[in-house]
C-alpha positions as CSV (number, residue, x, y, z in Angstrom):
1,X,8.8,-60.0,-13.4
2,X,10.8,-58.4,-16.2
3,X,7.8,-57.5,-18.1
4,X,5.7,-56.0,-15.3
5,X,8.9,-53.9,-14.6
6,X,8.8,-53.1,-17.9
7,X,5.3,-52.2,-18.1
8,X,5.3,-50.1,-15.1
9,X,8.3,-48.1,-16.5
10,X,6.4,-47.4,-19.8
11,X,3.4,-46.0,-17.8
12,X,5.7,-44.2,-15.9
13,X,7.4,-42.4,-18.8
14,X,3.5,-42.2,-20.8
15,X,2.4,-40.5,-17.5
16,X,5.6,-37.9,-17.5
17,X,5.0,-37.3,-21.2
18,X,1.4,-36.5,-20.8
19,X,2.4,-34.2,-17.6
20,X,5.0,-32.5,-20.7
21,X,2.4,-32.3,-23.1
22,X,-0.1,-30.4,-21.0
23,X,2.5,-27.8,-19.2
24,X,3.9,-27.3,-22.9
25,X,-0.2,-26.6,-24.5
26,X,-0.7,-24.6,-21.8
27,X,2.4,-22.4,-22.3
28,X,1.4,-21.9,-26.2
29,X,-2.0,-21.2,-24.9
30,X,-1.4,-18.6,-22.4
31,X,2.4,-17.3,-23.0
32,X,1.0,-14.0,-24.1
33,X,-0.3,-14.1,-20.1
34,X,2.4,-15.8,-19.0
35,X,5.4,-13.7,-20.1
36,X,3.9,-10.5,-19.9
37,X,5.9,-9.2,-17.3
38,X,9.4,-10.8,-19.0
39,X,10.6,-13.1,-16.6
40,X,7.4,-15.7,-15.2
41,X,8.9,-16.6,-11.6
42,X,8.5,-13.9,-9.4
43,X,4.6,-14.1,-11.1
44,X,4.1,-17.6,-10.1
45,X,6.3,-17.9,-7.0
46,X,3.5,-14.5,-5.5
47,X,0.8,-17.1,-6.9
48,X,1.9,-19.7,-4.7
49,X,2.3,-17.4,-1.7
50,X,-0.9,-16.4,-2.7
51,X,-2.9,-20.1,-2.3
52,X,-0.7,-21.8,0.1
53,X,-0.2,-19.3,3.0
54,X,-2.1,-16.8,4.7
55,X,-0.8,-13.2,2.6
56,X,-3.3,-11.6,0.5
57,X,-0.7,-9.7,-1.0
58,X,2.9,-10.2,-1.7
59,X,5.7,-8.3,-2.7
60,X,7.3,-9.7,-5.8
61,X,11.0,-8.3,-5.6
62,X,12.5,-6.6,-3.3
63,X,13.8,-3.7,-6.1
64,X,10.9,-3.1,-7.2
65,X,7.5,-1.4,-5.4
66,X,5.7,-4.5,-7.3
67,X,2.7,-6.7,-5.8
68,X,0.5,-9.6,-7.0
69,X,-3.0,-9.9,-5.3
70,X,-5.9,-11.9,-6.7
71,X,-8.2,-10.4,-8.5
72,X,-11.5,-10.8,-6.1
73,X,-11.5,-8.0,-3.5
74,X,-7.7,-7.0,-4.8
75,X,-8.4,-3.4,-4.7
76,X,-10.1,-3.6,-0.9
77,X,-7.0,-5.8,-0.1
78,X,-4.4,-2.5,-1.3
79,X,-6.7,0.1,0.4
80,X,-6.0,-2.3,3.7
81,X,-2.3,-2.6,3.3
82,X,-1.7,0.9,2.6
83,X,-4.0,2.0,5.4
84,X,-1.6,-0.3,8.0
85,X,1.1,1.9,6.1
86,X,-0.8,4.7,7.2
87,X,-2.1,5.7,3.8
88,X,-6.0,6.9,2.7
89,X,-7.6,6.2,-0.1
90,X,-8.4,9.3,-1.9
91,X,-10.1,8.7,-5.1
92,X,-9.3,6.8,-8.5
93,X,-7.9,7.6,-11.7
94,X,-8.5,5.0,-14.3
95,X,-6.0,2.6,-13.5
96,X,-4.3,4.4,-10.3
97,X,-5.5,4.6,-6.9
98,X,-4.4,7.8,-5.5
99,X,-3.4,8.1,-1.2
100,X,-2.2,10.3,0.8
101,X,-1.3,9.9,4.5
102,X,-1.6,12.7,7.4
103,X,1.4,14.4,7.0
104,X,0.2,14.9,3.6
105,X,2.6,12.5,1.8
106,X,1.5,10.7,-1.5
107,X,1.0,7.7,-3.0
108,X,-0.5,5.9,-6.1
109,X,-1.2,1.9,-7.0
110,X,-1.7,1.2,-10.3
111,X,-3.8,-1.6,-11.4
112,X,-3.1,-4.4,-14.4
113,X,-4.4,-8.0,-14.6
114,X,-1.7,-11.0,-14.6
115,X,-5.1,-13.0,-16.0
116,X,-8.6,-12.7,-15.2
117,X,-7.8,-14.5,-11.7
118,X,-5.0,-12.5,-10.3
119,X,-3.7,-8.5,-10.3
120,X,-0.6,-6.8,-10.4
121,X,0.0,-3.5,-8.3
122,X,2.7,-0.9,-8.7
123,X,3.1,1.5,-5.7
124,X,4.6,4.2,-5.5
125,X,4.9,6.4,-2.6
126,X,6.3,10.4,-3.0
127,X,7.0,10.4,0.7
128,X,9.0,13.7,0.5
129,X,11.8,13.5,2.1
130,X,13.3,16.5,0.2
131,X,11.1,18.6,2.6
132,X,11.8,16.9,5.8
133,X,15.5,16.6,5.3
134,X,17.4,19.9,5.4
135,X,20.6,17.9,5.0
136,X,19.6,17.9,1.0
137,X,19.1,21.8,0.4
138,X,21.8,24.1,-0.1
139,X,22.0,27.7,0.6
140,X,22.0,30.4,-2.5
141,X,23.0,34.3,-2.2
142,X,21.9,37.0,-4.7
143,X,23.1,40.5,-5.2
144,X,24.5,39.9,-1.5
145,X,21.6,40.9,0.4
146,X,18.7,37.7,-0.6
147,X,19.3,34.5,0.7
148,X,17.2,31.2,-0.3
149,X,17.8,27.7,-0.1
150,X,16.7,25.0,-3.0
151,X,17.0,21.5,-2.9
152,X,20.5,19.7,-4.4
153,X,18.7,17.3,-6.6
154,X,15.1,16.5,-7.2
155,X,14.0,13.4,-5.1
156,X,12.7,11.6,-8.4
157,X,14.0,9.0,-10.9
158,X,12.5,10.2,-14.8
159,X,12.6,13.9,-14.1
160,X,15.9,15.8,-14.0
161,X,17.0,19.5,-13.7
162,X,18.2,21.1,-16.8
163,X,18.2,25.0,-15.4
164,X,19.3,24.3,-11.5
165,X,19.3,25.8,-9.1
166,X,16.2,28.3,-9.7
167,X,17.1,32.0,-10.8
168,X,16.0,34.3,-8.7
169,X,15.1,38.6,-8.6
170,X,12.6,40.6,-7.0
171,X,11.2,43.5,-8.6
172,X,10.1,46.7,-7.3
173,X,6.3,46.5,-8.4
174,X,3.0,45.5,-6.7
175,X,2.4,41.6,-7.7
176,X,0.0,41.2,-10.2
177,X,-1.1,37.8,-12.3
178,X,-3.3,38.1,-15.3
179,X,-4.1,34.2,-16.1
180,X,-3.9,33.6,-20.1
181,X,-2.0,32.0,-22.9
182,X,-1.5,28.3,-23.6
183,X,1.1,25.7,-22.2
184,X,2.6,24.9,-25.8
185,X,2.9,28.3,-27.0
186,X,5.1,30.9,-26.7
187,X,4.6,32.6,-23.5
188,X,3.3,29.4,-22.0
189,X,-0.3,28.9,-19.9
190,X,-0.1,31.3,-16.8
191,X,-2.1,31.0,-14.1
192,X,-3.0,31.6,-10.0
193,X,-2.7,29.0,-7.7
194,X,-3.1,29.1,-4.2
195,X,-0.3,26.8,-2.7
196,X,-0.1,26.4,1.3
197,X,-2.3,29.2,1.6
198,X,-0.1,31.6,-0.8
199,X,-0.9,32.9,-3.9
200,X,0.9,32.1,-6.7
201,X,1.4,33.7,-10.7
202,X,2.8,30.2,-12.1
203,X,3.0,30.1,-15.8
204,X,4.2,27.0,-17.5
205,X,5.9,27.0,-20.4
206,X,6.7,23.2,-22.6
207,X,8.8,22.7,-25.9
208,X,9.3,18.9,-26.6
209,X,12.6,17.4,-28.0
210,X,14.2,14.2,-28.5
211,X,11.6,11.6,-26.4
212,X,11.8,14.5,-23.8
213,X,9.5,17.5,-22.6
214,X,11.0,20.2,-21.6
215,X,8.9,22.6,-19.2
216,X,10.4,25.9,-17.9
217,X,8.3,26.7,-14.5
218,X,8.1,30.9,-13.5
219,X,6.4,31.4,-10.0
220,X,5.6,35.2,-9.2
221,X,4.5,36.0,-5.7
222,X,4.4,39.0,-3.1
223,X,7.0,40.0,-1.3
224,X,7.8,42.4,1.3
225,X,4.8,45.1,-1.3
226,X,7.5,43.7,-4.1
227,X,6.9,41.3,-6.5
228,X,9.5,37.7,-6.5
229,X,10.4,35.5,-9.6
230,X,11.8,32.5,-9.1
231,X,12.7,30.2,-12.8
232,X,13.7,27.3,-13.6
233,X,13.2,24.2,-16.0
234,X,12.8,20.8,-15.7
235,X,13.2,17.6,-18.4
236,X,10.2,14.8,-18.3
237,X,11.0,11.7,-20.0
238,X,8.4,10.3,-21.9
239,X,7.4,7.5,-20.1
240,X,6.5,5.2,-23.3
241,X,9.9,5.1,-24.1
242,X,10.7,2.8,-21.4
243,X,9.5,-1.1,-21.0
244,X,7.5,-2.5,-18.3
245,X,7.7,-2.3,-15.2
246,X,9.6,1.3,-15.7
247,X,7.4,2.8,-17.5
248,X,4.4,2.2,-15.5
249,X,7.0,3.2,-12.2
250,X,7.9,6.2,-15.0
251,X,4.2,6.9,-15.3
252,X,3.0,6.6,-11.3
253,X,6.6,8.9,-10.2
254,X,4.7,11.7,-12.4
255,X,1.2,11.3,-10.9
256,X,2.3,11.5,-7.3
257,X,5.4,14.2,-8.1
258,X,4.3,18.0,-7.0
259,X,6.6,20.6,-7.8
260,X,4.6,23.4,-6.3
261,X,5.3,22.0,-3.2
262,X,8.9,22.6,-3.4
263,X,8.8,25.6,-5.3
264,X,6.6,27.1,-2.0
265,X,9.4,26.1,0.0
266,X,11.4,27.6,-2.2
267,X,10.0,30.5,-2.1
268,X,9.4,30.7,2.1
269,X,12.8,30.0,2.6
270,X,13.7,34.0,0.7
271,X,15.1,36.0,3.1
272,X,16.2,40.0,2.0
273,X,18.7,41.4,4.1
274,X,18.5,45.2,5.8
275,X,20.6,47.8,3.8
């Protein structure tokens, strides 16, 4: 009797070794896969989600716009879940799906493998509140009779306002844009745009500096037979500079993020007063 117990506790222990042995060949083999995201749990706890319920996606934190699908059908399975978010697909960009709803919000999933079986999405939606909420946009006065309004803060996380709020003038003169010049060089790129059915002189002018860009943005439009200027400059992180997941959230923020659109508000909100 002693013996069998014996026996049976020795298979026991061989079994529960051999179980070790495996999980610990396995996480030699595939750590590179594995760890690739830091911290494995939230990775395997979607995977169980995955085969032992009904979700076909699943949200992997709650901080994070992070999802794990499998790979088979995973982009079909996004297009679906951000249609029931009332989101259209809209076309691809290498890795990033781009979507846009019909209030003409934004959004962009960006695709990476966790292994050849399963796929990890990054969403990020630019729902642009900033326009919606009046709440966040404060009122300016120049030379006493021209009143705007500009936004408090930018609604994004890896781009910040260096020269805030915009400077504004209008100049006695018929609006004119002559497109030309280069984004890098002195002068910066200009160029028309036609933004909400307006027509725009935007030149762009970049320097970079310490990991950063710096971009100083001029709009020139008509107004009242005058010509407007509106200036101001912004700061871009370079996104490499951050680890995963930020920098892919760094990289997605600057896809979906439109700064015409505010500037044209910007610029519709200009009111000149009667002398």
């Amino acid at each position: 009797m002693i013996f069998e117990n014996q026996s049976k506790n020795k298979k026991f222990l061989l079994v529960i070794f051999f179980i070790i042995l495996i999980i610990g060949i396995l996480t030699f083999l595939y750590s590179p896969i594995i760890f690739q995201e830091g911290n494995p749990w939230p990775q395997i706890k979607g995977i169980v989600q995955l085969n032992f319920t009904s979700q076909d996606i699943v949200k992997l934190s709650i901080g994070e716009n992070k999802y794990i699908t499998k790979s088979k059908n995973g982009i079909e399975i996004v297009k679906s879940y951000m249609k029931d978010r009332g989101y259209d697909f809209i076309e691809q960009m290498g890795s990033g799906y781009l979507f846009q709803s019909i209030t003409g919000e934004s959004a962009i999933a960006t695709h990476r493998y966790y292994s050849r079986f399963y796929s990890l999405w990054i969403i990020t939606e630019n729902t642009n509140n900033i326009e919606s909420d009046n709440s966040l946009w404060v009122t300016a006065i120049v030379d006493d009779n021209i009143i705007f309004q500009y936004p408090k803060e930018l609604p994004v996380n890896y781009i910040s306002e260096v020269e805030w709020p915009p400077k504004l003038k209008i100049e006695d003169k018929s609006f004119v844009c002559n497109p030309s010049g280069n984004e890098i060089q002195q002068g910066g790129k200009t160029e028309l745009r036609l933004i909400n059915n307006q027509s725009y002189c935007v030149t762009k002018e970049s320097e970079g500096a310490a990991g950063s860009v710096y971009t100083t943005y001029t709009y020139a439009f008509s107004k009242d037979n005058k010509t407007g200027i509106i200036v101001f400059t912004l700061r871009f992180v370079q996104c490499q500079n951050y680890d995963e997941p930020k920098a892919t959230e760094c990289e997605n923020e600057r896809s979906a993020f439109d700064i015409d659109i505010i500037a044209d508000k910007i610029i519709q909100s200009i009111k000149i007063k009667s002398e």
